[in-house]
TIDREN-497395 format. One record per atom (N, C-alpha, C, O): residue in one letter; x, y, z. Coordinates in steps of 0.1 Angstrom, whole numbers, padded with zeros to 4 digits, always signed. Example, Ala and Ser with C-alpha at 12.3 -4.5 7.8 and 13.67 -1.06 7.14 Angstrom:
<drenbas>
A+0132-0057+0078 A+0123-0045+0078 A+0132-0033+0078 A+0142-0033+0085 S+0128-0022+0071 S+0137-0011+0071 S+0129+0000+0079 S+0134+0011+0080 
</drenbas>
This chain:
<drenbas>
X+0008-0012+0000 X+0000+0000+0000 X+0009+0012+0000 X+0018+0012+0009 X+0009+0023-0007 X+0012+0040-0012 X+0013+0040+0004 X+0023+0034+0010 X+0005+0046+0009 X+0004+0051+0023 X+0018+0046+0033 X+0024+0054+0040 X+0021+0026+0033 X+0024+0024+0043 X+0040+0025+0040 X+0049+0026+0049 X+0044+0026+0027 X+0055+0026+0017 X+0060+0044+0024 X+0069+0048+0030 X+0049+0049+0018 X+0059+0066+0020 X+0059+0071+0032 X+0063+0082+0035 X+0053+0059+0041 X+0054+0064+0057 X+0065+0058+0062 X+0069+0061+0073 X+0071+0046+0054 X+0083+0043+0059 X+0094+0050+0053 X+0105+0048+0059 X+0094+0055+0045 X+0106+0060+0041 X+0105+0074+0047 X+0115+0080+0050 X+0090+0081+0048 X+0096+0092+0056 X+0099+0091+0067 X+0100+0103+0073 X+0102+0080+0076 X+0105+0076+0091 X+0118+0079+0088 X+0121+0088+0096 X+0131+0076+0078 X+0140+0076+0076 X+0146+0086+0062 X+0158+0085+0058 X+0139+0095+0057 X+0140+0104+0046 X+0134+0119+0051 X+0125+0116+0058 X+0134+0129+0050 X+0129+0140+0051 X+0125+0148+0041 X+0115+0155+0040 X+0135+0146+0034 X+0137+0151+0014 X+0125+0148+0008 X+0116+0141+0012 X+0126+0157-0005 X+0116+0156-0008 X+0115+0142-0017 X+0125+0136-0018 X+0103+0135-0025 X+0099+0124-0029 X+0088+0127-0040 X+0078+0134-0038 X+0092+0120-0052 X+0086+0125-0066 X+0083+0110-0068 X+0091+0100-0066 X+0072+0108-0073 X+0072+0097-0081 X+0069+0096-0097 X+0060+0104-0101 X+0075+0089-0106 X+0072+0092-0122 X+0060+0090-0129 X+0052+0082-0125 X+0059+0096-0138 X+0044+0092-0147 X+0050+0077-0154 X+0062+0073-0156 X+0035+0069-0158 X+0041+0055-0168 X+0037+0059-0177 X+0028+0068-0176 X+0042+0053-0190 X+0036+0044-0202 X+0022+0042-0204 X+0019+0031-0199 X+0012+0048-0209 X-0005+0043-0208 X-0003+0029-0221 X+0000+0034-0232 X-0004+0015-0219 X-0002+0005-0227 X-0018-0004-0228 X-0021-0007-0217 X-0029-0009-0237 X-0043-0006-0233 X-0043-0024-0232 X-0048-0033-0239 X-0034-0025-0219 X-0033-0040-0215 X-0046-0041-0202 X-0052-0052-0199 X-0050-0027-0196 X-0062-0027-0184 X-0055-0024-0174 X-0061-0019-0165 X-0042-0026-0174 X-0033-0023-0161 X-0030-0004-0157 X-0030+0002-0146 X-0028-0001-0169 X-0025+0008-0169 X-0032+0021-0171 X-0026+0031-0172 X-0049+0021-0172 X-0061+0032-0172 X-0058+0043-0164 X-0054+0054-0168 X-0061+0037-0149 X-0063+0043-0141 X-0052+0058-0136 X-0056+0069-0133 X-0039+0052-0137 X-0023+0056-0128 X-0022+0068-0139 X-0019+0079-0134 X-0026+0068-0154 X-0019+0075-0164 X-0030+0087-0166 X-0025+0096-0171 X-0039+0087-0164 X-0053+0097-0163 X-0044+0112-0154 X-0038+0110-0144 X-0045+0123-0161 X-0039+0135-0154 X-0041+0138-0139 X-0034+0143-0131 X-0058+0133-0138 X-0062+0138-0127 X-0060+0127-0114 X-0062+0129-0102 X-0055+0115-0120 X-0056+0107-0110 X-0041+0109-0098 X-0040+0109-0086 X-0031+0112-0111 X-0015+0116-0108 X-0020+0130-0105 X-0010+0136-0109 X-0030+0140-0099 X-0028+0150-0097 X-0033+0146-0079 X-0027+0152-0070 X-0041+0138-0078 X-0048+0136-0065 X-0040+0130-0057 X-0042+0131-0045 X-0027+0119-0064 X-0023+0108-0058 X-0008+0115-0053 X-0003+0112-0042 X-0002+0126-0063 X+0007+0131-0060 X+0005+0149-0045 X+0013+0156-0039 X-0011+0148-0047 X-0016+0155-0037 X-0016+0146-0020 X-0011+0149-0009 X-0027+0133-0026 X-0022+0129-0011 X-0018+0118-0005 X-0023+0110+0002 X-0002+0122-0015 X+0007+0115-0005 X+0017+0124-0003 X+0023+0120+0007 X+0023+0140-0009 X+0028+0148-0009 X+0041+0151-0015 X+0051+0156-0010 X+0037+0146-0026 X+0047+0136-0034 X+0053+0151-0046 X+0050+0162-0044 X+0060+0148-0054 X+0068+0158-0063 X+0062+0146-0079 X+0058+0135-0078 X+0064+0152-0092 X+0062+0148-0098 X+0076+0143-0109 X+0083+0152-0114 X+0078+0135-0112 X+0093+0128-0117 X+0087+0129-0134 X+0080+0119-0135 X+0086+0136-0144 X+0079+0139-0154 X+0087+0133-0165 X+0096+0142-0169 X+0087+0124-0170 X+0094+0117-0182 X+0082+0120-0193 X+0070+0116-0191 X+0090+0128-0206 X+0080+0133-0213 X+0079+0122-0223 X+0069+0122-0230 X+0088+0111-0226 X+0085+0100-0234 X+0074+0095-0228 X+0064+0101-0232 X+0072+0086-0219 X+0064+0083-0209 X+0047+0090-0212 X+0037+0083-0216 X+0046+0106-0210 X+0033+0112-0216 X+0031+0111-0233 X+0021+0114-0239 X+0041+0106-0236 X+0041+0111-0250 X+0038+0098-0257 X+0033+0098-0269 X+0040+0085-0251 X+0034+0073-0257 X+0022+0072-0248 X+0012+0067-0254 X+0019+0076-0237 X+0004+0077-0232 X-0004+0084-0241 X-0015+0080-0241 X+0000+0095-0249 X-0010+0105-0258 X-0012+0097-0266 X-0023+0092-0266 X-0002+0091-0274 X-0005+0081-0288 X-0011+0068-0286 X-0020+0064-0294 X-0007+0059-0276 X-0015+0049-0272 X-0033+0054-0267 X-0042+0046-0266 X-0034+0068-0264 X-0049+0069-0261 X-0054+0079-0275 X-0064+0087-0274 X-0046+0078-0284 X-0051+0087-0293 X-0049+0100-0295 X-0053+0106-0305 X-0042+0107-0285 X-0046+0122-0277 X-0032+0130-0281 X-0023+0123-0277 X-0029+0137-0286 X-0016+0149-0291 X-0009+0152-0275 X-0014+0155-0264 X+0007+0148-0278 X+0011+0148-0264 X+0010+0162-0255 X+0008+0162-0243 X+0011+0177-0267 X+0013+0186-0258 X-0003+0187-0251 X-0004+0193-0241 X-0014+0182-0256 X-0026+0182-0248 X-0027+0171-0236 X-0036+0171-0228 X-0018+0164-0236 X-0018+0157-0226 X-0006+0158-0214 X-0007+0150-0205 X+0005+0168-0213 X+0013+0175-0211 X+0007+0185-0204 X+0008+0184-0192 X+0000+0194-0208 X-0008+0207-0201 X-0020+0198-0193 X-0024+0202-0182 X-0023+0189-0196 X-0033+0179-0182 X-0024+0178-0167 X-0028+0181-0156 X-0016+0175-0170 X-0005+0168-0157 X-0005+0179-0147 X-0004+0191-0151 X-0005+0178-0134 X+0001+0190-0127 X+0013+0194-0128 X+0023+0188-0123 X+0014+0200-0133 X+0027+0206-0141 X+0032+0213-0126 X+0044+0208-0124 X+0030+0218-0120 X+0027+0222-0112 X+0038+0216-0097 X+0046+0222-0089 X+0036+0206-0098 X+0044+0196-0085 X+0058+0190-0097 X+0066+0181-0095 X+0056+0197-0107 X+0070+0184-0115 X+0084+0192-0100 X+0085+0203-0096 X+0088+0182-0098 X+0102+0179-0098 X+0116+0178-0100 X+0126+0181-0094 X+0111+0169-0117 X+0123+0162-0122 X+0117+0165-0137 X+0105+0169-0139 X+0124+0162-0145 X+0120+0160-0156 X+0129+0152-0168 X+0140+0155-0169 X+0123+0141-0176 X+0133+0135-0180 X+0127+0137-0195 X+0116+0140-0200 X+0146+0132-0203 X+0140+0138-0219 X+0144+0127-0224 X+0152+0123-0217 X+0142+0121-0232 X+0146+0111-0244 X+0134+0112-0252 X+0124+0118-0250 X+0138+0103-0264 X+0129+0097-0277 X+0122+0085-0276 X+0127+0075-0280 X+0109+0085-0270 X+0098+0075-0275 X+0100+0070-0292 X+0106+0076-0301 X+0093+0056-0291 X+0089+0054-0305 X+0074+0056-0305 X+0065+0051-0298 X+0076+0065-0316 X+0058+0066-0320 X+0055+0062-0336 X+0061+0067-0346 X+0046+0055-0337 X+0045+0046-0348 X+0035+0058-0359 X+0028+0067-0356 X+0037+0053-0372 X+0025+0066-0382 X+0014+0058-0376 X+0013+0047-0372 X+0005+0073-0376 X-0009+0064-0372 X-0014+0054-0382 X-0009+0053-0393 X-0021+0050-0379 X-0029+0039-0389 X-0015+0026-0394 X-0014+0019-0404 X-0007+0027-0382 X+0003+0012-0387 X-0006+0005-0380 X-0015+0001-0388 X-0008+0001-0369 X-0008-0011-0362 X+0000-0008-0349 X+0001-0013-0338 X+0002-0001-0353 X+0018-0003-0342 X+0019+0005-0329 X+0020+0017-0330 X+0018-0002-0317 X+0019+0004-0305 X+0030+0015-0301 X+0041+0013-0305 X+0024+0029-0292 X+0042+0035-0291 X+0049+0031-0281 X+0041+0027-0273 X+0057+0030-0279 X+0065+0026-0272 X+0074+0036-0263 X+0074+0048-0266 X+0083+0032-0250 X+0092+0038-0243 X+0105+0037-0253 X+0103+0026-0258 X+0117+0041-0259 X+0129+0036-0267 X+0142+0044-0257 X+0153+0040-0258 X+0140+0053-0248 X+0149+0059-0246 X+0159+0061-0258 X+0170+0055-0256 X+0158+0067-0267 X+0166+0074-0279 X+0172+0088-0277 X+0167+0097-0270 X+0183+0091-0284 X+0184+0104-0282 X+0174+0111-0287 X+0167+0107-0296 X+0174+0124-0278 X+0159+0134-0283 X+0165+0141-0295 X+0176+0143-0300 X+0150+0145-0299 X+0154+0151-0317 X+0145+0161-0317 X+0137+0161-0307 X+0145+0173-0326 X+0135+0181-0327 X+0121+0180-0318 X+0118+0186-0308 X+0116+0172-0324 X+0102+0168-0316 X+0104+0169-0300 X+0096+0175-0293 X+0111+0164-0296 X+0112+0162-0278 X+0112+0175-0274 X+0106+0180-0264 X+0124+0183-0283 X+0131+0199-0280 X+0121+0204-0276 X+0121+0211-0266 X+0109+0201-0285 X+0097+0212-0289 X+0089+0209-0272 X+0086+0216-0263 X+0088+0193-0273 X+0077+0194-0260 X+0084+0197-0247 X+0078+0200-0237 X+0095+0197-0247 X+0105+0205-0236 X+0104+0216-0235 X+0100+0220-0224 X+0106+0227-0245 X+0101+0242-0245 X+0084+0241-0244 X+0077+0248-0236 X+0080+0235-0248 X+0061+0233-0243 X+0061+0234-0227 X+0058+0243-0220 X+0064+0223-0225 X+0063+0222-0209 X+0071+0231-0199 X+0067+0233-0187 X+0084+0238-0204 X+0087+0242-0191 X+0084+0258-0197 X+0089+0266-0190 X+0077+0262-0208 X+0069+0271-0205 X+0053+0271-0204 X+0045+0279-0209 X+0052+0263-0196 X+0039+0263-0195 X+0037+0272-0177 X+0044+0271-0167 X+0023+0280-0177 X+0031+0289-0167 X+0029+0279-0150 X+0033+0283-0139 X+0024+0268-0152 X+0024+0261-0145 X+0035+0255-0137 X+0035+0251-0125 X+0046+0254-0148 X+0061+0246-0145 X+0067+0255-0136 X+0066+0267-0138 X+0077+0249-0122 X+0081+0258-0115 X+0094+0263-0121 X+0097+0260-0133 X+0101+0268-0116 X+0112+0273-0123 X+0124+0263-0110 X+0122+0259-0099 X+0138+0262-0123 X+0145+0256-0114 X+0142+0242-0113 X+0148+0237-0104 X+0135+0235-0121 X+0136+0221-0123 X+0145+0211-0130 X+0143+0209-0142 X+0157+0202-0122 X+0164+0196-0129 X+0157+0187-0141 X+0147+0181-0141 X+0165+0188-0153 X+0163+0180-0167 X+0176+0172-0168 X+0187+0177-0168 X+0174+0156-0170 X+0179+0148-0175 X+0178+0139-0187 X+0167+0136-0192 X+0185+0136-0189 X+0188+0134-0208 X+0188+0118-0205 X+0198+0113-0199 X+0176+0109-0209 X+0175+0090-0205 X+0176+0090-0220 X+0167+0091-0228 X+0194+0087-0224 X+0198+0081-0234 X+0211+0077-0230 X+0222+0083-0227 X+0209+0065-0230 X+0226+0057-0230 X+0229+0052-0237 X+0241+0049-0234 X+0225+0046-0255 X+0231+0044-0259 X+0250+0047-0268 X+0258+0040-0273 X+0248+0057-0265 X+0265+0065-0271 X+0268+0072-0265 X+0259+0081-0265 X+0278+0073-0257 X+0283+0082-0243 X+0289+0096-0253 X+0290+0107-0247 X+0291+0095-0260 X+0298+0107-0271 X+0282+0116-0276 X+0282+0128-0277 X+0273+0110-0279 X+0259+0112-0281 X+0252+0123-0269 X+0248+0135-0269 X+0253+0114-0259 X+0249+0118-0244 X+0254+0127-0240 X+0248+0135-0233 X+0269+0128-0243 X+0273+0142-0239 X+0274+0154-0241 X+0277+0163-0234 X+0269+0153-0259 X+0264+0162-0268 X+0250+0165-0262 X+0247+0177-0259 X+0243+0159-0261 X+0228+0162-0253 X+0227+0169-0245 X+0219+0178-0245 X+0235+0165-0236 X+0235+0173-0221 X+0245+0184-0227 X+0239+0193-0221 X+0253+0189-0233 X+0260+0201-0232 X+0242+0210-0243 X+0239+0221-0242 X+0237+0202-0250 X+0227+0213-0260 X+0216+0215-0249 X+0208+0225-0251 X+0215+0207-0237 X+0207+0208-0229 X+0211+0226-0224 X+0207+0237-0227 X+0220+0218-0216 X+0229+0233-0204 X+0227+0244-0216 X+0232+0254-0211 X+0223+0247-0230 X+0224+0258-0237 X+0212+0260-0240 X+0208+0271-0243 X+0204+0249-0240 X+0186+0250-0240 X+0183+0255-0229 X+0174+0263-0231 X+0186+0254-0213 X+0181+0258-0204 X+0184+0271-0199 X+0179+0277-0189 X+0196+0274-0207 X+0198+0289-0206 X+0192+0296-0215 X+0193+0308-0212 X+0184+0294-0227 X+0181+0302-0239 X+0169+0294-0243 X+0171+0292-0255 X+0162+0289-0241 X+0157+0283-0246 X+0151+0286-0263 X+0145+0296-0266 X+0153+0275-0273 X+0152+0275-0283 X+0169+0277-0288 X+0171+0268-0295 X+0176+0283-0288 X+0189+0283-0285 X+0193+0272-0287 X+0203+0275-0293 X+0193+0258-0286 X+0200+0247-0290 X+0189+0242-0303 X+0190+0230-0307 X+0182+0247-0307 X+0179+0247-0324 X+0170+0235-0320 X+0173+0224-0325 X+0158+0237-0311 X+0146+0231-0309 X+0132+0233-0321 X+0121+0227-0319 
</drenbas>
């Protein structure tokens, strides 16, 4: 049980405690957790921070049909946290084909929902951004240096 979990760790933690958005996949498991308002109640009462991986929202939009930045401005933007960036796979519509988590390097498209969200006037200011790509450490480090120049300028690293 949520309750008896973050009551033990605040016996022994003080800091603050974020938990991440998932993947919406239409196995039945996953309805409820991925719903904006549900992560807005659940991150309310437990007192939780929001760990925002925008792959994560962004195969939830396509697996429910729905354009990520409208499903991005749902979220409490509000309690994010953390924020994580990589490349989902998102399939053309009308394949067949489920989207997926890929952790890829981010490409234009991510840039864009990064400048979406952290100006949305809900986002607090001062939120760490991390780059979930490991495939090529020479890649990754390129990321994270266009980041540190995105988060100073944003649009500036050619989003």
């Amino acid at each position: 049980h949520t309750a008896d979990a973050v009551g033990f760790i605040r016996r022994f933690y003080r800091g603050p405690l974020a938990a991440e958005n998932y993947n919406y996949y239409p196995t039945g498991l996953y309805n409820q957790v991925t719903e904006p308002a549900f992560i807005a109640d659940y991150l309310r009462e437990f007192d939780l921070g929001l760990a925002l991986d925008l792959a994560h929202g962004a195969v939830t939009a396509a697996n429910l049909g729905e354009r990520p930045e409208s499903y991005f401005a749902a979220l409490p933007l509000a309690r994010t946290a953390e924020l994580h960036l990589s490349r989902p796979f998102l399939p053309a519509p009308g394949s067949g084909l489920m989207a997926a988590d890929a952790h890829g390097a981010p490409g234009a498209r991510e840039w864009n929902w990064l400048a979406f969200v952290i100006g949305n006037k809900e986002f607090p200011a001062a939120v760490p951004v991390f780059v979930e790509y490991y495939r090529d450490l020479d890649k990754l480090e390129e990321m994270q240096k266009r980041l540190a120049v995105f988060l100073t300028a944003p649009g500036a690293a050619g989003a």
